[in-house]
VEXDONU-581208 format. One record per residue (C-alpha): x, y, z; residue number from 1; residue in one letter. Coordinates in steps of 0.25 Angstrom, whole numbers, plus 5000, padded with zeros to 4 digits. Layout:
N
((X; Y; Z); NUM; "A")
...
***
This chain:
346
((5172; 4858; 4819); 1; "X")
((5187; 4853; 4826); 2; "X")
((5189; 4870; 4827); 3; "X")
((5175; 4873; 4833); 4; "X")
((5176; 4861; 4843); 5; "X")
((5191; 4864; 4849); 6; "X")
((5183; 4875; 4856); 7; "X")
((5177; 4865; 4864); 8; "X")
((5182; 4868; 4878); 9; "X")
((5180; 4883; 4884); 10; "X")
((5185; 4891; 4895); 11; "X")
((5175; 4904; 4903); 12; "X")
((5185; 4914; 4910); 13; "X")
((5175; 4921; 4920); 14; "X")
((5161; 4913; 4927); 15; "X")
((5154; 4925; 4930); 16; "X")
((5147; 4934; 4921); 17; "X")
((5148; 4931; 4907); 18; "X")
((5157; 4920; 4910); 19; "X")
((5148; 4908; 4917); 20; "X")
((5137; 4912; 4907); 21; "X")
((5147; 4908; 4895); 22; "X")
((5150; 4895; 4903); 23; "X")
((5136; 4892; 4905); 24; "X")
((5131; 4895; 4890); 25; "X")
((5144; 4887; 4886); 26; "X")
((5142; 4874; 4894); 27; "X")
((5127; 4875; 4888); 28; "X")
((5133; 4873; 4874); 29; "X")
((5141; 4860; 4877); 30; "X")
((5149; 4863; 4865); 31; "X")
((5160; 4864; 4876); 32; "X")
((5168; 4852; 4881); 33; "X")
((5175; 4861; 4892); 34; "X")
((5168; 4875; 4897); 35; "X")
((5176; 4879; 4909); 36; "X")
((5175; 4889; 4919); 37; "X")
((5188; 4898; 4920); 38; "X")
((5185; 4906; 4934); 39; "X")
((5195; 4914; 4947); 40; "X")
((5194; 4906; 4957); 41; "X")
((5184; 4912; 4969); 42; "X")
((5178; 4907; 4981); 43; "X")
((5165; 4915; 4977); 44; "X")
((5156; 4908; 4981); 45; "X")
((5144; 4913; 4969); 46; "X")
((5156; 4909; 4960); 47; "X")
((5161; 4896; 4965); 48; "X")
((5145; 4893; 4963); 49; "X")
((5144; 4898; 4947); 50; "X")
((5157; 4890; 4944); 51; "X")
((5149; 4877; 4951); 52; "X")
((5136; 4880; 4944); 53; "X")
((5146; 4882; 4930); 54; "X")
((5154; 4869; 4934); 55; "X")
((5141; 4861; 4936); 56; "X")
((5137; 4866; 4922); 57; "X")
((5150; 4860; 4917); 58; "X")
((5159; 4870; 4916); 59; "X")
((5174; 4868; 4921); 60; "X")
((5177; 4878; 4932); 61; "X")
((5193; 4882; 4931); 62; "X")
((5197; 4893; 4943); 63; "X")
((5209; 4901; 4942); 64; "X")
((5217; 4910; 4954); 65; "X")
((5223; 4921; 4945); 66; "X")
((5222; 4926; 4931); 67; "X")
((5236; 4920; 4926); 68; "X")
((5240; 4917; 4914); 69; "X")
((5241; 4902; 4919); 70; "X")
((5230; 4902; 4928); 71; "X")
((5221; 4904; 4914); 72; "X")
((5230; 4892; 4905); 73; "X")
((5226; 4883; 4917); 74; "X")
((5210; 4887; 4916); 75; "X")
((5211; 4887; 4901); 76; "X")
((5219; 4872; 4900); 77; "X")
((5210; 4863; 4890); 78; "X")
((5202; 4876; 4884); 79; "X")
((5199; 4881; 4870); 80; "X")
((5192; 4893; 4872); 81; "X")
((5191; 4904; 4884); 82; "X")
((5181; 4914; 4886); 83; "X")
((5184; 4925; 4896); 84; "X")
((5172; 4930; 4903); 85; "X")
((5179; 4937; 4913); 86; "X")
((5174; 4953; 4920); 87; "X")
((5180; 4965; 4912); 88; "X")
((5191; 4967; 4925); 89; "X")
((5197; 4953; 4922); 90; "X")
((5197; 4955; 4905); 91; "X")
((5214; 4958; 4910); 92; "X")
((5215; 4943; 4915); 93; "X")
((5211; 4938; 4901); 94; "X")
((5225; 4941; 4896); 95; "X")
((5231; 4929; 4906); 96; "X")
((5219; 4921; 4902); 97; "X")
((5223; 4922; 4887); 98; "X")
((5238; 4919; 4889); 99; "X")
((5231; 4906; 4898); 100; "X")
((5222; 4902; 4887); 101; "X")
((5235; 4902; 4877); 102; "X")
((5243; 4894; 4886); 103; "X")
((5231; 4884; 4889); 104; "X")
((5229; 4885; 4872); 105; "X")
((5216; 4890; 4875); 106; "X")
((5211; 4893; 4859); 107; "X")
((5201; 4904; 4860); 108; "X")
((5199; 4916; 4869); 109; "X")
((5185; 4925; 4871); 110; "X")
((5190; 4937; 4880); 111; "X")
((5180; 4943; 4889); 112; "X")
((5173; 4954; 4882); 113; "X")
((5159; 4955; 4879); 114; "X")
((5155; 4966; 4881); 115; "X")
((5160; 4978; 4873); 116; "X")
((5175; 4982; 4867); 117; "X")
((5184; 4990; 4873); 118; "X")
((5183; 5003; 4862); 119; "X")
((5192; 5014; 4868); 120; "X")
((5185; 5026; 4875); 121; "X")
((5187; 5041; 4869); 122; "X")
((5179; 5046; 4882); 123; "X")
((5187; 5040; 4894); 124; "X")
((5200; 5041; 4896); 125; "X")
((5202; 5027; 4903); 126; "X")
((5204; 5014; 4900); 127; "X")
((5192; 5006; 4898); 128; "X")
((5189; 4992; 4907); 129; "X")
((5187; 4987; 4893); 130; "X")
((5203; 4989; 4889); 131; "X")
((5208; 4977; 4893); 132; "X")
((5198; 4970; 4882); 133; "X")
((5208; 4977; 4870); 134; "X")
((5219; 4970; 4878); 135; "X")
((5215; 4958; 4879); 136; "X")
((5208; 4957; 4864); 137; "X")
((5223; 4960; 4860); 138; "X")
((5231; 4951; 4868); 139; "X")
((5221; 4940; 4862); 140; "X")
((5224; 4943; 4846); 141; "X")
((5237; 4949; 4847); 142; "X")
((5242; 4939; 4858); 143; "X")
((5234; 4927; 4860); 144; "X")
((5229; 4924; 4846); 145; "X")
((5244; 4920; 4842); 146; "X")
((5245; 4912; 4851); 147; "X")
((5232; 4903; 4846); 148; "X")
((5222; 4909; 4855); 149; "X")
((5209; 4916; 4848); 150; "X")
((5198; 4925; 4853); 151; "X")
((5186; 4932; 4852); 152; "X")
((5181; 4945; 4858); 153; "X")
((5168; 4947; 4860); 154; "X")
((5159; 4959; 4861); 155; "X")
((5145; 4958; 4866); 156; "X")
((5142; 4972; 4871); 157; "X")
((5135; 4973; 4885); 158; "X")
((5128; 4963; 4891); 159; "X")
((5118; 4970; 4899); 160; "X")
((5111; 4959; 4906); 161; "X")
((5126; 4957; 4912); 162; "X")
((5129; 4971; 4915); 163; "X")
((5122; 4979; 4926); 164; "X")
((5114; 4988; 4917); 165; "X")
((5115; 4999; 4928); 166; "X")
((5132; 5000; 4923); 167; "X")
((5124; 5005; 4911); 168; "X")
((5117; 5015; 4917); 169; "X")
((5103; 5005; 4915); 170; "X")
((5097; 5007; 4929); 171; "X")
((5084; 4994; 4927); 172; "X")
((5079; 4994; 4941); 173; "X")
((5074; 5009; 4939); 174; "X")
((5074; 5010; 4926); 175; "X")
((5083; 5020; 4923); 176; "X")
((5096; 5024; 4917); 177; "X")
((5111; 5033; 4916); 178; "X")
((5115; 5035; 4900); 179; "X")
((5127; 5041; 4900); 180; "X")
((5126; 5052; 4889); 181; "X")
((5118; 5047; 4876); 182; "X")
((5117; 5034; 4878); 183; "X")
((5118; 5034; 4862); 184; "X")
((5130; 5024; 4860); 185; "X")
((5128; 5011; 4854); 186; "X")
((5131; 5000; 4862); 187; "X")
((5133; 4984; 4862); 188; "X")
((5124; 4974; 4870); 189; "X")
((5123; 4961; 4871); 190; "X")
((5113; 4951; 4881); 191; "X")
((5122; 4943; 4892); 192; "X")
((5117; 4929; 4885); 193; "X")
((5119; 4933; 4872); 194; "X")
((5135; 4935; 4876); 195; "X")
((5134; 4922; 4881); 196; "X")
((5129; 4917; 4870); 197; "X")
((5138; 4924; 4859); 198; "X")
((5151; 4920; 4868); 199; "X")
((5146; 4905; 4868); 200; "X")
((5143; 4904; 4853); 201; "X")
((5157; 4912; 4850); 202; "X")
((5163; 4901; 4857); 203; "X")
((5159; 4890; 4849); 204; "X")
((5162; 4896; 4837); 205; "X")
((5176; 4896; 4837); 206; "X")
((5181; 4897; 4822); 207; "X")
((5173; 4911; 4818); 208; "X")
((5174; 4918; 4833); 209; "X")
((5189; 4916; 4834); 210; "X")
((5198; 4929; 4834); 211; "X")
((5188; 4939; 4832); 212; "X")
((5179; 4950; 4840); 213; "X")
((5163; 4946; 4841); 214; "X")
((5156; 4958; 4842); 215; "X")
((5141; 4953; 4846); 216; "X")
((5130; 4962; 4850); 217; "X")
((5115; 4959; 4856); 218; "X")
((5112; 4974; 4854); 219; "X")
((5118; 4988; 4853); 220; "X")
((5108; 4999; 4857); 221; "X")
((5111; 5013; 4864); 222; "X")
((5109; 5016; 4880); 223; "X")
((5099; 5024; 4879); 224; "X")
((5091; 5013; 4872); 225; "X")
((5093; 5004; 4885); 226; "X")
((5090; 5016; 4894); 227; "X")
((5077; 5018; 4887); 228; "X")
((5073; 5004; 4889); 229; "X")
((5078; 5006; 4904); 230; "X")
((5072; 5019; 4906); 231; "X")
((5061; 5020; 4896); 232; "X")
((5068; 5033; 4889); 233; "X")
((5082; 5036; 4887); 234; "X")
((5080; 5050; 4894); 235; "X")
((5073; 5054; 4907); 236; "X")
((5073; 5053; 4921); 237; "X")
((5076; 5038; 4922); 238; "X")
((5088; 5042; 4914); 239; "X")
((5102; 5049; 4920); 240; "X")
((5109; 5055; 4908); 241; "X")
((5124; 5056; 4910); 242; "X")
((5134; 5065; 4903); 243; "X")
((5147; 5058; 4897); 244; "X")
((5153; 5067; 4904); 245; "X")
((5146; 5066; 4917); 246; "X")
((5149; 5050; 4916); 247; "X")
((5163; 5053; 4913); 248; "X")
((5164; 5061; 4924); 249; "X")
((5158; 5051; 4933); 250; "X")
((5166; 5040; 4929); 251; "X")
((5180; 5047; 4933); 252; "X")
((5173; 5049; 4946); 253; "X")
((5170; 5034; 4949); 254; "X")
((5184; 5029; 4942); 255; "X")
((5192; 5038; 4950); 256; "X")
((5184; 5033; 4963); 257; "X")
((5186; 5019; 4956); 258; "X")
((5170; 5016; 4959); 259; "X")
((5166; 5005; 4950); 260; "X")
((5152; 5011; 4943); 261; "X")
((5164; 5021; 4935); 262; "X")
((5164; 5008; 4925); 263; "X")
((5149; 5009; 4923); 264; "X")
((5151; 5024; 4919); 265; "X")
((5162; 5021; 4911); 266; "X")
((5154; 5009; 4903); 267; "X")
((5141; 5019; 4899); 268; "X")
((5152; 5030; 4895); 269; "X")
((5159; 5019; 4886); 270; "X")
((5143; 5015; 4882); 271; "X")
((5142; 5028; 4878); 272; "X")
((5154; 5030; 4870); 273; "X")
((5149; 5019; 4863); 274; "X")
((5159; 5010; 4869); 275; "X")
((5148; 5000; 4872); 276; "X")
((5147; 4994; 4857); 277; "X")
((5155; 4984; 4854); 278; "X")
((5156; 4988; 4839); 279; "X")
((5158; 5002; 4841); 280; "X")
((5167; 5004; 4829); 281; "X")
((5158; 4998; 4821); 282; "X")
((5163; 4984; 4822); 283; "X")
((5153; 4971; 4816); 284; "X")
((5145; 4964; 4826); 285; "X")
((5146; 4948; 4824); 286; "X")
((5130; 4947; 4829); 287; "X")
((5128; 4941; 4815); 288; "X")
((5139; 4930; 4819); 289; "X")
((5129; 4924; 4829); 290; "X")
((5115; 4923; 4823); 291; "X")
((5111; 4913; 4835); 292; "X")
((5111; 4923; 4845); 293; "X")
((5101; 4933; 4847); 294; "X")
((5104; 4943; 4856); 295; "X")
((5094; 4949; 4866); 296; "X")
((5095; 4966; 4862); 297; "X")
((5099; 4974; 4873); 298; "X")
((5085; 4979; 4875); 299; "X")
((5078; 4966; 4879); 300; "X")
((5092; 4964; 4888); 301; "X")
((5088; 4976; 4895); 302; "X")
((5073; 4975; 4896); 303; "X")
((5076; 4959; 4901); 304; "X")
((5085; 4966; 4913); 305; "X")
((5075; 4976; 4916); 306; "X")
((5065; 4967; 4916); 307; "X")
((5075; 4957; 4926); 308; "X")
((5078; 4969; 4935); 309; "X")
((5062; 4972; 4935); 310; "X")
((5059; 4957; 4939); 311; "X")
((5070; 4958; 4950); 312; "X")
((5064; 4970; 4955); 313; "X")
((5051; 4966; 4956); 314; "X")
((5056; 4951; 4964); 315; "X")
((5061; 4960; 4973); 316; "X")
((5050; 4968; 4978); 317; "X")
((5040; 4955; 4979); 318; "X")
((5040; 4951; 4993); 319; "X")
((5045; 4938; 4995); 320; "X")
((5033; 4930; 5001); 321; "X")
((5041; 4921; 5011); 322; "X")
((5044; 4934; 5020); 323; "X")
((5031; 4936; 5023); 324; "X")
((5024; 4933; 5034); 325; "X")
((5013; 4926; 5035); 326; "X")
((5006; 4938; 5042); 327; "X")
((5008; 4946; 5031); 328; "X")
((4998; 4939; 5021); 329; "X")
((4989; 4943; 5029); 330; "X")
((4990; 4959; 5030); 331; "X")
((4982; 4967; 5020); 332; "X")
((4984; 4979; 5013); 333; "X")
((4970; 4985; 5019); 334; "X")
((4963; 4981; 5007); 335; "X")
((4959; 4966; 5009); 336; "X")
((4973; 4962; 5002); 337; "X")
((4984; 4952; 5009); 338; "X")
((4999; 4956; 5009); 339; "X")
((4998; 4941; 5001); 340; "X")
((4990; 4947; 4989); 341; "X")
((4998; 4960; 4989); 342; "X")
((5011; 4952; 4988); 343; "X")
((5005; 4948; 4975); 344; "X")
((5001; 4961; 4968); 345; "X")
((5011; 4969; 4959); 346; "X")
***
């Protein structure tokens, strides 16, 4: 029990994205004496608002300047445990965040992952985005763990109520879809919540999660499942077939011209290598590690978000009764109905 409660205090590198929703779900716990925000300072002003809102929850708000080594000991001062939640451009930073969390003896360390492991790619002769993940997971056991700092990496697939489907080629508002050649590759999914909810209860279990890899999974299915769901078949003319080739092709174009959408060709290339499981060389997953959580499958995911992306729709084409003018209740279709009782039909 003395190990378990040492944990007690807990730090949230990143208050956007994954990282304000960790805070939240761990304030809910209060197992926590200390949960504090670890954010760049900004003048934003739709940040300066989330970092009230999580203040006025009770979290501690601690901004830094710059990603220094020292910048990180001072925001980690009075801490046991630090999750990084920050975006795949800043996983880089979390090598001065691990040296800061040793010198502010900071005992345990969740790097930002998530989503899937960084497998090398036979196909594209690039480095992947995903790279600098294997740096980080070695600095932590070759480097950091001597020196008394533990961690856990953990894999939860993709969240796709936190992706844009679209980068996966899942087009909900017409209900179509690109599959980039077969669309036959296993790959790993898991529901935004059920992240939130696995990190949270990793976290308070800190003598069995110390030191090890947590491969958790809410479902792995195929693409052409989902496209099917999307599209109501996984062939035909809502679906645009794409060549491996064609989509290699592509994304040298878009690289070269350094335009963005490259990465979302790049990602359903990987997919389709098979990159997107996160136990691709037959690695155990650790679901049974958990039997609390229940994870939604990654059909009823995409059925909620096409069933959200319908309703928003929909709110948007209903007129919006207080721009009408009081004239125009009184106009009728030429068969004895008011603009008022159209305004009510489907």
């Amino acid at each position: 029990m003395g190990t378990e409660c040492a944990y007690n205090s807990i730090a949230v590198v990143g208050t956007g994205g994954y990282g304000r929703h960790f805070i939240s779900a761990l304030l809910a716990t209060r197992k926590f004496v200390r949960v504090r925000a670890v954010t760049r300072k900004t003048s934003d002003d739709a940040k300066r608002k989330r970092l009230q809102a999580l203040q006025e929850m009770g979290a501690e708000i601690f901004e830094y300047k710059s990603s220094s080594t020292e910048s990180f000991k001072q925001a980690f001062n009075g801490i046991h445990t630090v999750i990084s939640a920050v975006s795949i451009a800043a996983v880089p930073d979390q090598i001065s965040m691990i040296d800061g969390a040793i010198l502010a003896n900071v005992q345990w360390f969740i790097p930002s992952e998530y989503g899937v492991a960084h497998y090398p790619s036979v196909w594209m002769p690039f480095t992947s985005p995903l790279a600098p993940k294997t740096v980080v997971q070695k600095y932590l056991s070759d480097y950091a763990k001597p020196k008394g700092l533990s961690y856990t990496i953990v894999y939860t697939g993709l969240a796709l109520d936190y992706l844009d489907p679209k980068s996966l080629g899942l087009k909900l508002s017409t209900g179509s879809a690109t599959l980039v050649g077969r669309g036959g590759s296993p790959v790993s999914f898991t529901a935004f919540p059920d992240v939130v909810s696995l990190v949270v209860n990793i976290v308070q279990r800190p003598a069995e999660m110390q030191n090890r890899f947590i491969r958790f999974a809410g479902s792995t299915t195929k693409m052409r499942e989902l496209v099917k769901i999307v599209t109501n078949n996984d062939r035909g003319e809502n679906v645009k077939i794409v060549c491996i080739e064609e989509a290699k092709s592509k994304f040298c174009e878009l690289a070269r011209r350094q335009d963005m959408s490259a990465f979302q060709i790049y990602s359903r290339l990987l997919i389709e290598e098979g990159l997107g499981q996160i136990n691709r060389y037959r690695e155990p997953l650790d679901n049974s590690l958990f039997p609390e959580l229940h994870p939604e499958p990654i059909q009823q995911t995409l059925r909620r978000l096409i069933k959200a992306n319908e309703a928003t729709a929909k709110a948007k084409l209903k007129p919006n009764p207080a721009h009408r003018s009081a004239t125009t209740k009184s106009v009728t279709d030429g068969l004895g109905r008011t603009q008022k009782q159209l305004d009510g039909e489907d």
